[in-house]
DOBA-562020 format. One record per atom (N, C-alpha, C, CB): residue number from 1; residue in three letters; atom name; x, y, z. Coordinates in Angstrom, 3 decimals, m for minus. Last residue first. Glycine has a CB too. Example, Ala and Ser with C-alpha at 12.3 -4.5 7.8 and 13.67 -1.06 7.14 Angstrom:
2
 seq type atom       xx       yy       zz
   2  ser    N   12.850   m2.250    7.080
   2  ser   CA   13.670   m1.060    7.140
   2  ser    C   12.900    0.030    7.870
   2  ser   CB   14.084   m0.598    5.725
   1  ala    N   13.190   m5.690    7.800
   1  ala   CA   12.300   m4.500    7.800
   1  ala    C   13.200   m3.300    7.800
   1  ala   CB   11.308   m4.473    9.046
END
This chain:
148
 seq type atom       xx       yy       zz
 148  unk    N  134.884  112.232   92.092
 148  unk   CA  134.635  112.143   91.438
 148  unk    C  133.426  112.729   91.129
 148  unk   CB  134.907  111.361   91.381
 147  unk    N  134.822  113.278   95.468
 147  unk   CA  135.279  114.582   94.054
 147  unk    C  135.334  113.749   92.946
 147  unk   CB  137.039  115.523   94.112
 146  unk    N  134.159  111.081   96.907
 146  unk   CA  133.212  112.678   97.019
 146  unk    C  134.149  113.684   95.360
 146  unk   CB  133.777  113.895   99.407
 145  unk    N  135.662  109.168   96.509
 145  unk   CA  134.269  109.197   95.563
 145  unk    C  134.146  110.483   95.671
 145  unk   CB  132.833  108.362   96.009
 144  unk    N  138.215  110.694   97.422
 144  unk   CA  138.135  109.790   95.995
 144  unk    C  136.799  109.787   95.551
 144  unk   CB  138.580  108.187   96.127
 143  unk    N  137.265  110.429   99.842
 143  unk   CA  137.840  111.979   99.435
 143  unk    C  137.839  111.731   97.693
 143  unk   CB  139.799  112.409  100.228
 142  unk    N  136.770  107.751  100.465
 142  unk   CA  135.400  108.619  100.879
 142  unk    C  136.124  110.275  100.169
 142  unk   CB  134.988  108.609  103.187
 141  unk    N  137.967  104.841   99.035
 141  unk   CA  138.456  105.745   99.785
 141  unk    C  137.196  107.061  100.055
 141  unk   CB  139.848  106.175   99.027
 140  unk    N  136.876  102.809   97.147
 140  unk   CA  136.726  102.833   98.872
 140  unk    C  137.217  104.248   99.343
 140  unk   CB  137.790  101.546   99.727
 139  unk    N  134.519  104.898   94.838
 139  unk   CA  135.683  104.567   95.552
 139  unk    C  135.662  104.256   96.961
 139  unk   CB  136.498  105.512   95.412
 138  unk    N  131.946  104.681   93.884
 138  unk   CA  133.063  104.845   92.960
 138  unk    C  134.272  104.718   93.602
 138  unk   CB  133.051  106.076   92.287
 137  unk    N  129.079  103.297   94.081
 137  unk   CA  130.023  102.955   94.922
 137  unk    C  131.332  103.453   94.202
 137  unk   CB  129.952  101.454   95.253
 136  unk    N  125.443  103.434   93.245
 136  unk   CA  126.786  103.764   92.815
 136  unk    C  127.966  104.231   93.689
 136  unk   CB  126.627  104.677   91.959
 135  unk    N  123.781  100.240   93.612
 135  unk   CA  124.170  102.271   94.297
 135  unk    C  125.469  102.266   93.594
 135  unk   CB  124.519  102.749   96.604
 134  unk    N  120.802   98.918   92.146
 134  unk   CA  122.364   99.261   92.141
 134  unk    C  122.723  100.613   92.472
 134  unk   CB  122.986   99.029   90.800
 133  unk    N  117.658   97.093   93.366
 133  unk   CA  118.710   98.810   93.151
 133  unk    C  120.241   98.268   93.157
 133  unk   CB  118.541  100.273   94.889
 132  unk    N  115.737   94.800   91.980
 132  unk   CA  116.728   95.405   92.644
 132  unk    C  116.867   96.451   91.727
 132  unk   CB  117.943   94.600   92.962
 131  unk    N  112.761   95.148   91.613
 131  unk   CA  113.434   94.000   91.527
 131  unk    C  114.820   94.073   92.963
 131  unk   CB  114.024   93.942   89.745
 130  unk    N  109.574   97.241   92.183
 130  unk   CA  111.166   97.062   91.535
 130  unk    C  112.159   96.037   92.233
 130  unk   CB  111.994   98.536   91.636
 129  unk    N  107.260   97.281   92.020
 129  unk   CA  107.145   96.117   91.526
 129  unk    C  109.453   96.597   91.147
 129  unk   CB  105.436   95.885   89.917
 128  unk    N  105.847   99.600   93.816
 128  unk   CA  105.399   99.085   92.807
 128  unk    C  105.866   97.975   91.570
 128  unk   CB  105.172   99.990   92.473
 127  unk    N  107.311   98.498   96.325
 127  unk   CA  106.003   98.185   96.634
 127  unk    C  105.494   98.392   94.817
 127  unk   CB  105.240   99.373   98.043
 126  unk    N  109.557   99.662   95.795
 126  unk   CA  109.391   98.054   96.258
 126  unk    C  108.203   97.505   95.507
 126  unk   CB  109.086   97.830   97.988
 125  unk    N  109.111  102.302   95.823
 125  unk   CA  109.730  101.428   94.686
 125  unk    C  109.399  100.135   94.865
 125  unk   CB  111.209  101.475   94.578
 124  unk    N  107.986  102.347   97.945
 124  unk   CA  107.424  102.685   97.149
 124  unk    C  107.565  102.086   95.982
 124  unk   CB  107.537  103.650   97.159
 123  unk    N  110.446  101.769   99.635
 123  unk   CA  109.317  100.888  100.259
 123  unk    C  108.639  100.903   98.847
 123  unk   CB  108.321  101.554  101.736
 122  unk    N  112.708  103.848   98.622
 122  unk   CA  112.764  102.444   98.622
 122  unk    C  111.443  101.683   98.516
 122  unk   CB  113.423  102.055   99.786
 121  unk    N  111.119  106.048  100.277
 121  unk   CA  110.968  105.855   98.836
 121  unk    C  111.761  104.295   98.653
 121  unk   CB  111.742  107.272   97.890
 120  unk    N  111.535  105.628  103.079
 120  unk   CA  110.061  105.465  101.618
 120  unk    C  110.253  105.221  100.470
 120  unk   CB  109.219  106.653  101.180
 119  unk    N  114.184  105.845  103.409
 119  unk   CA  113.406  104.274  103.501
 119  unk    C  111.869  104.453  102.641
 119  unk   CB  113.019  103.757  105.507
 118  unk    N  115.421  107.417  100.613
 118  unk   CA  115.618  107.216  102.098
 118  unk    C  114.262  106.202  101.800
 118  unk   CB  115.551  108.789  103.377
 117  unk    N  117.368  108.925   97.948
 117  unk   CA  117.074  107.646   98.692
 117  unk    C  117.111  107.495  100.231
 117  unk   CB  117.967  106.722   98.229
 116  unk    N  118.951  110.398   96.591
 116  unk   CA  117.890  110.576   97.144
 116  unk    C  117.043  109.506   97.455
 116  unk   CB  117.368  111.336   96.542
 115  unk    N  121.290  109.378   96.491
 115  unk   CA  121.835  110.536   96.895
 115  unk    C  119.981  110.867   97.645
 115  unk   CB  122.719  111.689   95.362
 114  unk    N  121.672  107.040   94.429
 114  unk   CA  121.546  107.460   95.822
 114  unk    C  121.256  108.445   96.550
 114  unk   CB  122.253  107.348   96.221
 113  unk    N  122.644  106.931   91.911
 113  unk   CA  124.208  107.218   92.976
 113  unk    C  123.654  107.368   94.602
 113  unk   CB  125.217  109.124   92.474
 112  unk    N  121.499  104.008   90.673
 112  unk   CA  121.449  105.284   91.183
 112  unk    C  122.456  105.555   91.774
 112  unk   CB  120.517  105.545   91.909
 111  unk    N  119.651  101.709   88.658
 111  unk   CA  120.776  102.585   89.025
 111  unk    C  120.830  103.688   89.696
 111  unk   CB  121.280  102.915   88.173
 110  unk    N  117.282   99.404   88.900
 110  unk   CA  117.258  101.091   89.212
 110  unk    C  118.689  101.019   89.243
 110  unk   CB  116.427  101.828   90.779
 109  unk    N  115.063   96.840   87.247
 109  unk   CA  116.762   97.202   88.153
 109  unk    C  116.522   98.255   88.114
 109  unk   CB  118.422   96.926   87.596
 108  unk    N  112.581   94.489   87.034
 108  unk   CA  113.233   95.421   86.962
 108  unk    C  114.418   96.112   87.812
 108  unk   CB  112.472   95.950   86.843
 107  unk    N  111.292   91.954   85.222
 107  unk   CA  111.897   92.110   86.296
 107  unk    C  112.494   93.512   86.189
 107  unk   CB  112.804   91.029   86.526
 106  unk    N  108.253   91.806   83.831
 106  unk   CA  109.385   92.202   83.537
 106  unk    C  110.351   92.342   84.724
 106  unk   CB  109.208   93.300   82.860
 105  unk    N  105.484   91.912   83.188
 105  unk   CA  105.913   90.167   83.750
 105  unk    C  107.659   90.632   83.453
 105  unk   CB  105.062   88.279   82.339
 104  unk    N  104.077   94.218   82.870
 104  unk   CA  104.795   93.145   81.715
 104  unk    C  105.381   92.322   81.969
 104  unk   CB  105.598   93.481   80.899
 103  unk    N  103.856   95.128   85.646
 103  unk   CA  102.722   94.313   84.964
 103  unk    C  102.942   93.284   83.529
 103  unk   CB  101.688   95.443   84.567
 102  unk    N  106.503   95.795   85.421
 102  unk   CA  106.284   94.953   86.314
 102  unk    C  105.161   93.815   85.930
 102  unk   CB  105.986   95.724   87.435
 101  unk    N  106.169   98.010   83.635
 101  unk   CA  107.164   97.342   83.639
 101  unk    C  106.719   95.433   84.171
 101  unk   CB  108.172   98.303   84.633
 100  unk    N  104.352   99.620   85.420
 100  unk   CA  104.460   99.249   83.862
 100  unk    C  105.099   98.439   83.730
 100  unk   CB  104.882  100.048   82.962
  99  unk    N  105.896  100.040   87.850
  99  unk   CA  104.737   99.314   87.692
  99  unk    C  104.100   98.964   86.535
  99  unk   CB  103.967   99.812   88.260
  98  unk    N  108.545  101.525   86.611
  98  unk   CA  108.377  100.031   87.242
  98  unk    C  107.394   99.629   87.089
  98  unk   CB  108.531   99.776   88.500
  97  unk    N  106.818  103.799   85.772
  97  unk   CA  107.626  102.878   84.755
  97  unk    C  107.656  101.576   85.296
  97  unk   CB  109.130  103.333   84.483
  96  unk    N  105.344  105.103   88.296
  96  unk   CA  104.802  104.292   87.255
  96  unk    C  105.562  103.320   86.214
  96  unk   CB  104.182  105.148   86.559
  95  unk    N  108.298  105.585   89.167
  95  unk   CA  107.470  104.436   89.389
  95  unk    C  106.606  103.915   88.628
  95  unk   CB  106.891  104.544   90.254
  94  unk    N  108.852  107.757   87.313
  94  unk   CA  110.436  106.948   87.562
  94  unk    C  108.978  105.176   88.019
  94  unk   CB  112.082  108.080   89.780
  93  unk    N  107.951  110.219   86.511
  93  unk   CA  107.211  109.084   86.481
  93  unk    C  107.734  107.673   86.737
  93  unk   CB  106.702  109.102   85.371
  92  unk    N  110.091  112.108   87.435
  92  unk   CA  108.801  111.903   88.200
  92  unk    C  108.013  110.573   87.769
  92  unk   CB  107.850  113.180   87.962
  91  unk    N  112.974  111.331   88.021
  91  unk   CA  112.233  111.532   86.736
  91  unk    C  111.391  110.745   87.792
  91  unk   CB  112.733  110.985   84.998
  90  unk    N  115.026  111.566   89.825
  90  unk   CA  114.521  112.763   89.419
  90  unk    C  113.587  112.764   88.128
  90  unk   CB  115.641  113.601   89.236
  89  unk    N  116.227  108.506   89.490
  89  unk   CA  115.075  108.937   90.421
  89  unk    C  114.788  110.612   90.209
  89  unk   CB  115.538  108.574   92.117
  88  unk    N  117.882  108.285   87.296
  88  unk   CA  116.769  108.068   87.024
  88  unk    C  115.715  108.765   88.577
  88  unk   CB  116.792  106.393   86.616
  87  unk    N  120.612  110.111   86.679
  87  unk   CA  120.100  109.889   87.719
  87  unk    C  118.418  109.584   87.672
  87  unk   CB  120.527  110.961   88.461
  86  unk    N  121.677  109.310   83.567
  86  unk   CA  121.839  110.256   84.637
  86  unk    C  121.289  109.883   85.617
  86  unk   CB  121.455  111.429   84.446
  85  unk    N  120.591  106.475   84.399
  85  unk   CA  120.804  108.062   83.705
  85  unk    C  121.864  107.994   83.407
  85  unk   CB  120.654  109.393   84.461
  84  unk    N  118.298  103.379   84.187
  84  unk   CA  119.825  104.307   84.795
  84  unk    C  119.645  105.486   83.938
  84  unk   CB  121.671  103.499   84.457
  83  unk    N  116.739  100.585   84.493
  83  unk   CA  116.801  101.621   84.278
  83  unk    C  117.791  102.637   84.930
  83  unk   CB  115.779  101.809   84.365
  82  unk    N  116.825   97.288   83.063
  82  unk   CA  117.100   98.097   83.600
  82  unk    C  117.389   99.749   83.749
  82  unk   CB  117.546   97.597   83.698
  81  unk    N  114.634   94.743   83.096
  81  unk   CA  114.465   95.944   82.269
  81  unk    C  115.419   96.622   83.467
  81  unk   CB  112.688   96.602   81.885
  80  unk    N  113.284   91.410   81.432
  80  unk   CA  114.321   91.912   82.352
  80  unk    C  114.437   93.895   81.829
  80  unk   CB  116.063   90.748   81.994
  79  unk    N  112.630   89.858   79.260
  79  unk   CA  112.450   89.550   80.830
  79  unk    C  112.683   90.753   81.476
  79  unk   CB  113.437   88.445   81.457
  78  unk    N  111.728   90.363   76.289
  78  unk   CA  112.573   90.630   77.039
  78  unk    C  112.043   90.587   78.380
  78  unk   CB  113.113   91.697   76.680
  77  unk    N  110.173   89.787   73.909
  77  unk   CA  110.741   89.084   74.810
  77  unk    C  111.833   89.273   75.958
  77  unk   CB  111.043   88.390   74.191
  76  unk    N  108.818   91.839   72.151
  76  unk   CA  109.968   91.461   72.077
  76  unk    C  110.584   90.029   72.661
  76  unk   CB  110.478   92.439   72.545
  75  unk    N  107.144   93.165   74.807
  75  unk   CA  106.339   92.294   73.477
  75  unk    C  107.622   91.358   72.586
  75  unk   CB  105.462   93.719   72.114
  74  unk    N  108.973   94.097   76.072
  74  unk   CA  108.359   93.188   76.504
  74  unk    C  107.427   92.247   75.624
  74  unk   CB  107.812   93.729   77.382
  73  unk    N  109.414   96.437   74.084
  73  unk   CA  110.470   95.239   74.952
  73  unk    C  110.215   94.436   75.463
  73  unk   CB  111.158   95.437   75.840
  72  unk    N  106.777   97.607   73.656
  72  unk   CA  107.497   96.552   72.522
  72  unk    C  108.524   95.919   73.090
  72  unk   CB  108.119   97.212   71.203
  71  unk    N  106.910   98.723   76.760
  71  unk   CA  105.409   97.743   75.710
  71  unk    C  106.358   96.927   74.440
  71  unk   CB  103.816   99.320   74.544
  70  unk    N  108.888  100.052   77.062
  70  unk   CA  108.653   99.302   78.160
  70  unk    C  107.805   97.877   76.853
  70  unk   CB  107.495  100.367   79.665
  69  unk    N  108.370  102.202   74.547
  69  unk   CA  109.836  101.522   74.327
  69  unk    C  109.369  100.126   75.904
  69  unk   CB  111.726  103.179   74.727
  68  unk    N  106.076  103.125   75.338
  68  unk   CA  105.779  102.668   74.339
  68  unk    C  106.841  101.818   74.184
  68  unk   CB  105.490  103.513   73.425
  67  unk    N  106.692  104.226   77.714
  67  unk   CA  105.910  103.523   78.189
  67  unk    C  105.728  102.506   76.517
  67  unk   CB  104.599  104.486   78.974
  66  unk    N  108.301  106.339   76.392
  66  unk   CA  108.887  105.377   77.724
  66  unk    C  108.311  104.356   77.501
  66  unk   CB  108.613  105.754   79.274
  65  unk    N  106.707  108.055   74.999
  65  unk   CA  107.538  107.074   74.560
  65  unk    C  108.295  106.121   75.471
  65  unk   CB  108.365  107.667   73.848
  64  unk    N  104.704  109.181   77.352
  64  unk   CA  103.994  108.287   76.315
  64  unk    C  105.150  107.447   75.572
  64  unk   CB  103.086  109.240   75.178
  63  unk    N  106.877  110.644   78.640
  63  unk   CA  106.149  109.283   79.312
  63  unk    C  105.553  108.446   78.293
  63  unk   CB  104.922  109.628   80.363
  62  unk    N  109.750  111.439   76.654
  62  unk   CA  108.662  111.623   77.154
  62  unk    C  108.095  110.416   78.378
  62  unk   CB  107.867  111.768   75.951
  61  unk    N  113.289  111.355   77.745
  61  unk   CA  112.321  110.851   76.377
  61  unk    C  110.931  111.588   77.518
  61  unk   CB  112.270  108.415   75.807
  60  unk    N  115.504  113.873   78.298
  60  unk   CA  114.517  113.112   78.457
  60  unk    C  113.839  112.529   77.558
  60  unk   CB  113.871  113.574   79.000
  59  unk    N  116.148  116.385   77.577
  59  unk   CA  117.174  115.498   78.287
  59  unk    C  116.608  114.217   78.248
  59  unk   CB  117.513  115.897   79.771
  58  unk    N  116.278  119.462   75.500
  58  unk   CA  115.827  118.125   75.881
  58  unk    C  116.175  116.934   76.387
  58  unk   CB  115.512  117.799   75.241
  57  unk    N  117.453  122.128   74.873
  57  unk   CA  117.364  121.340   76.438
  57  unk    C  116.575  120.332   76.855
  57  unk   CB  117.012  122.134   77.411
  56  unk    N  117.689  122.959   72.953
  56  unk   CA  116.432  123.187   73.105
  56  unk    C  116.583  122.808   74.500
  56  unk   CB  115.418  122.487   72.180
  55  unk    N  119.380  120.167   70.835
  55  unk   CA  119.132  121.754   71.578
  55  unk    C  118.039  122.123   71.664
  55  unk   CB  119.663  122.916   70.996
  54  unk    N  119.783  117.518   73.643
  54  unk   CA  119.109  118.049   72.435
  54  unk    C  118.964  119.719   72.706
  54  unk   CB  117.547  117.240   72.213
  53  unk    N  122.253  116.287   75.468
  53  unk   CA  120.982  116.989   75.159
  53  unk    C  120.919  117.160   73.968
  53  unk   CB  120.751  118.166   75.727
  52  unk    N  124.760  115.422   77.328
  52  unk   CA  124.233  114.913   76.076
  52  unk    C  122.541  115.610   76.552
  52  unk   CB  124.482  112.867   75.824
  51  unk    N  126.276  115.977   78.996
  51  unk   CA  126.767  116.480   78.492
  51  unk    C  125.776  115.989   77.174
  51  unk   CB  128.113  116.363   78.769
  50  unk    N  125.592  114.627   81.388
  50  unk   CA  125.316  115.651   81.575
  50  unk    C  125.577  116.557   80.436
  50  unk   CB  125.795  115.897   82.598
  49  unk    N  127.329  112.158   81.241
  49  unk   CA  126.257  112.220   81.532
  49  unk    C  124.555  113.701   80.933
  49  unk   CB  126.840  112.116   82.885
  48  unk    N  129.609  111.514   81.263
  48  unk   CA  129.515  112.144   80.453
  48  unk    C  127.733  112.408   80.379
  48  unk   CB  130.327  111.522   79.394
  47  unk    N  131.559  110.140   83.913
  47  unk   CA  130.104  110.083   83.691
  47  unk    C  129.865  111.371   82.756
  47  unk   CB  129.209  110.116   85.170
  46  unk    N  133.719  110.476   85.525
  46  unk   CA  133.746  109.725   84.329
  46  unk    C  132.461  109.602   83.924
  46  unk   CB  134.364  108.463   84.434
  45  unk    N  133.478  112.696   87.291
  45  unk   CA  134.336  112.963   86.048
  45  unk    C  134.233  111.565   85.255
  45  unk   CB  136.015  113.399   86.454
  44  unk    N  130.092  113.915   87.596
  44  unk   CA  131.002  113.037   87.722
  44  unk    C  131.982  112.796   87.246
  44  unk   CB  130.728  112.345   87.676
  43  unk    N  128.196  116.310   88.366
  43  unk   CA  128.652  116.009   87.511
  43  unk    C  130.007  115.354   87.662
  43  unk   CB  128.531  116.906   86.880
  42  unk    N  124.854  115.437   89.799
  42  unk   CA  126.117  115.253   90.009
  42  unk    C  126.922  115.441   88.570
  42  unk   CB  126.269  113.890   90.684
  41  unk    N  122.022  115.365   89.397
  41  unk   CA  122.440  116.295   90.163
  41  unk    C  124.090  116.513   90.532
  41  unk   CB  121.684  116.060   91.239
  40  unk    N  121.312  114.915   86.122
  40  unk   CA  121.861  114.260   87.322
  40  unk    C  121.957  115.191   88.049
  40  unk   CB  123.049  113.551   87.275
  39  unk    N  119.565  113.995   83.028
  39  unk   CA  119.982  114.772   84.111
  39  unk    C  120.415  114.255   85.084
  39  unk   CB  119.219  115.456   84.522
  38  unk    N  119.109  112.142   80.972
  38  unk   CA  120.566  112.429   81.080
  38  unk    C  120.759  113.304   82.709
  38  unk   CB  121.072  113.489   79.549
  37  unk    N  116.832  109.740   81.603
  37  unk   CA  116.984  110.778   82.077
  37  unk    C  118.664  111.082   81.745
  37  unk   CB  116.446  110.710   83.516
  36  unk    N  116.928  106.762   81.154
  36  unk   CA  115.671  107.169   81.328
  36  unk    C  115.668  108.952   81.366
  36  unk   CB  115.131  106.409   82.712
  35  unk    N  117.818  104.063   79.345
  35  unk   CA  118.334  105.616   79.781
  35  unk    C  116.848  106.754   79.787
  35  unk   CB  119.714  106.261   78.340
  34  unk    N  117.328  101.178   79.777
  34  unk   CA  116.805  102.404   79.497
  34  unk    C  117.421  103.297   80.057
  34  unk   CB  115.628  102.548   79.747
  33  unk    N  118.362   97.964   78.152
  33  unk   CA  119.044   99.055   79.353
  33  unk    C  118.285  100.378   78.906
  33  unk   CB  121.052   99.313   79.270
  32  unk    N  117.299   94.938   79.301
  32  unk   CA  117.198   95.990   78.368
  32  unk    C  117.419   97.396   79.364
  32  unk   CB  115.645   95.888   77.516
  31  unk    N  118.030   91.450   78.620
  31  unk   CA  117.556   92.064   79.308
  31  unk    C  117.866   93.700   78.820
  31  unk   CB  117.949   91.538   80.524
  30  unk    N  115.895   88.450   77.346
  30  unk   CA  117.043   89.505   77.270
  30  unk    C  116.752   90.902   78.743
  30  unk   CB  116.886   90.322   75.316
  29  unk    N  114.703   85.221   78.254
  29  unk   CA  114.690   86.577   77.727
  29  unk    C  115.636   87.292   78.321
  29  unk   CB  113.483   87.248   77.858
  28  unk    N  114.666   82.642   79.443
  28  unk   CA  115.040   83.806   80.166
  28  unk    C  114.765   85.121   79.678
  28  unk   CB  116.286   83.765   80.367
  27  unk    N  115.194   80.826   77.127
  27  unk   CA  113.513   80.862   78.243
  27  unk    C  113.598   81.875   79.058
  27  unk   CB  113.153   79.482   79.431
  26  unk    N  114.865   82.804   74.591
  26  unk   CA  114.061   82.109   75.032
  26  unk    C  114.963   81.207   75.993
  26  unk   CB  113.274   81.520   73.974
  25  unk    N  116.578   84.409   73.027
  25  unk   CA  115.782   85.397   74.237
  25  unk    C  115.178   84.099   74.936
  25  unk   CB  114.337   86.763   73.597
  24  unk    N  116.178   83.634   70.286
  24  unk   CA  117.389   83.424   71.132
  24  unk    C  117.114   83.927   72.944
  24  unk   CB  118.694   84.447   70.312
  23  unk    N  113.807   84.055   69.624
  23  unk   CA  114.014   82.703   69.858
  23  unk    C  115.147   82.460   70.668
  23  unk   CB  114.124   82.010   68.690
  22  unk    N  113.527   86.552   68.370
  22  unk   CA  113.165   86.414   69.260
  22  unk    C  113.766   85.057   70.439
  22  unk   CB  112.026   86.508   68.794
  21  unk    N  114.421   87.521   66.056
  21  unk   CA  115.557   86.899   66.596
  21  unk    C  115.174   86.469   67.951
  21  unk   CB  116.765   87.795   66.594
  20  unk    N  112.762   89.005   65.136
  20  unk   CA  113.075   88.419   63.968
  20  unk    C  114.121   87.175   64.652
  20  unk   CB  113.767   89.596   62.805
  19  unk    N  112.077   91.177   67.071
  19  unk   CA  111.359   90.020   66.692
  19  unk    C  111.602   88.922   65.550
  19  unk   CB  110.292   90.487   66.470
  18  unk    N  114.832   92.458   66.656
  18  unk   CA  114.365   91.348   67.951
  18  unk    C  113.378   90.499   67.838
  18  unk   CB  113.918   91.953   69.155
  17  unk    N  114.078   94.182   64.527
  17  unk   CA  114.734   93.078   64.444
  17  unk    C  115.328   92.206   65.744
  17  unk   CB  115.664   93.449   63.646
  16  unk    N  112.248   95.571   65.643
  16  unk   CA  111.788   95.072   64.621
  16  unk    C  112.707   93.966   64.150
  16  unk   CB  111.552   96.060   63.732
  15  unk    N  113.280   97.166   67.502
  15  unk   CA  112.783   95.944   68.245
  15  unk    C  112.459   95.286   66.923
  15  unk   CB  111.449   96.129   69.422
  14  unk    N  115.049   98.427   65.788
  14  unk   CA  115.867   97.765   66.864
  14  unk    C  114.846   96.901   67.469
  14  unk   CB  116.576   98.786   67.954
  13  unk    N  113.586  100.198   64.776
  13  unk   CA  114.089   99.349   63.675
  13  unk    C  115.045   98.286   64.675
  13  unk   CB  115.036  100.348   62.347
  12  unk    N  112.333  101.514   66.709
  12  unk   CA  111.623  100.815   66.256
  12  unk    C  112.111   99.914   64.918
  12  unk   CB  110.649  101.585   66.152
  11  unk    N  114.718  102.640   68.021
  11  unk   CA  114.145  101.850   68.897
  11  unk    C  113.569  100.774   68.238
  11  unk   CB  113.279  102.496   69.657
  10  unk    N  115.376  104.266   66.216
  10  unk   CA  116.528  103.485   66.668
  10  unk    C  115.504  102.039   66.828
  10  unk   CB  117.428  104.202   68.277
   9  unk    N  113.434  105.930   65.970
   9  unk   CA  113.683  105.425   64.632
   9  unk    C  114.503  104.081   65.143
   9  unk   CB  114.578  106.578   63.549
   8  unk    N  113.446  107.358   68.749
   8  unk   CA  111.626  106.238   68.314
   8  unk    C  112.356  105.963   67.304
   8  unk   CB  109.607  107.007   67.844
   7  unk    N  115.540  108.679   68.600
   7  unk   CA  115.602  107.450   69.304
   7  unk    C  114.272  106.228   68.859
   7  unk   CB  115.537  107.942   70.943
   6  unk    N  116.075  110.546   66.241
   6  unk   CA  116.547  109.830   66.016
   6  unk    C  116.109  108.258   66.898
   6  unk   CB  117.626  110.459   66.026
   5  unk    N  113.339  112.052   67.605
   5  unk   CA  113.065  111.288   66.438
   5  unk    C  114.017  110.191   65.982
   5  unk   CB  112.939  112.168   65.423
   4  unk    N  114.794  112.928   70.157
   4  unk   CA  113.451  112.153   69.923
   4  unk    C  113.420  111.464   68.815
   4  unk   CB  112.298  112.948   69.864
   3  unk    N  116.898  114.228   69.139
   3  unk   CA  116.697  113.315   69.899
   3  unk    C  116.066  112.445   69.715
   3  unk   CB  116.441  113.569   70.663
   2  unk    N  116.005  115.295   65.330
   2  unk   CA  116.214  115.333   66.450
   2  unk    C  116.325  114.339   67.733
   2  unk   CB  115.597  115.976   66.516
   1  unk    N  118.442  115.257   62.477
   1  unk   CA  117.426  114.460   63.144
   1  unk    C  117.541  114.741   64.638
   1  unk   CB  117.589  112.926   62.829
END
């Protein structure tokens, strides 16, 4: 079974029994972790990140299944949506998702190590409906993060 197919099977026998359990989700609703992208520009030693594909070099879900896994999580009851990678900001439709997201009355989170982050793009993110960012901080020491 490929990527793809194993994840739309996961997904859709996984929200099928959220709606069965909806009630617990209530008044806050759950919150939901998307792996939006294995790619990263970093290969991290505790981040196995980089090491999960499909053969063929598929790293990624599509946009049409993104947007379909955003729609039943929110149909589900879920408040809350956080998105991480590998490094979610190298996935071009990274905003529209928020603003999808957003319009589903969904609060949303970004993981990132950062690395491509300057004040627009923040503003952008902002501006189409993202909640908070988490930076990835791996060590006080600066010789410690740089070679993880």
């Amino acid at each position: 079974m490929g990527f793809v197919k194993s994840t739309s099977f996961f997904l859709r026998k996984f929200i099928n029994l959220l709606k069965k359990v909806e009630k617990l989700f209530k008044p806050d609703g759950g919150t939901a972790m998307l792996a939006l992208t294995y790619k990263c520009q970093c290969h991290c030693a505790h981040c196995g990140s980089f090491l999960h594909k499909e053969p063929g070099g598929k790293t990624r879900l599509n946009h049409s299944e993104i947007s379909y896994a955003i729609d039943e999580l929110a149909d589900a009851g879920f408040s809350q949506i956080y998105f991480f990678g590998g490094e979610p900001l190298l996935v071009p439709e990274l905003s529209s998702y928020i603003k999808h997201s957003a319009k589903r009355k969904m609060r949303t989170r970004l993981d990132t190590i950062g690395l491509l982050l300057d004040e627009s793009m923040v503003k952008k993110l902002k501006e189409e409906g993202l909640s908070l960012i988490g930076l990835s901080i791996d060590s006080h020491d600066p010789d410690i993060h740089d070679n993880l």
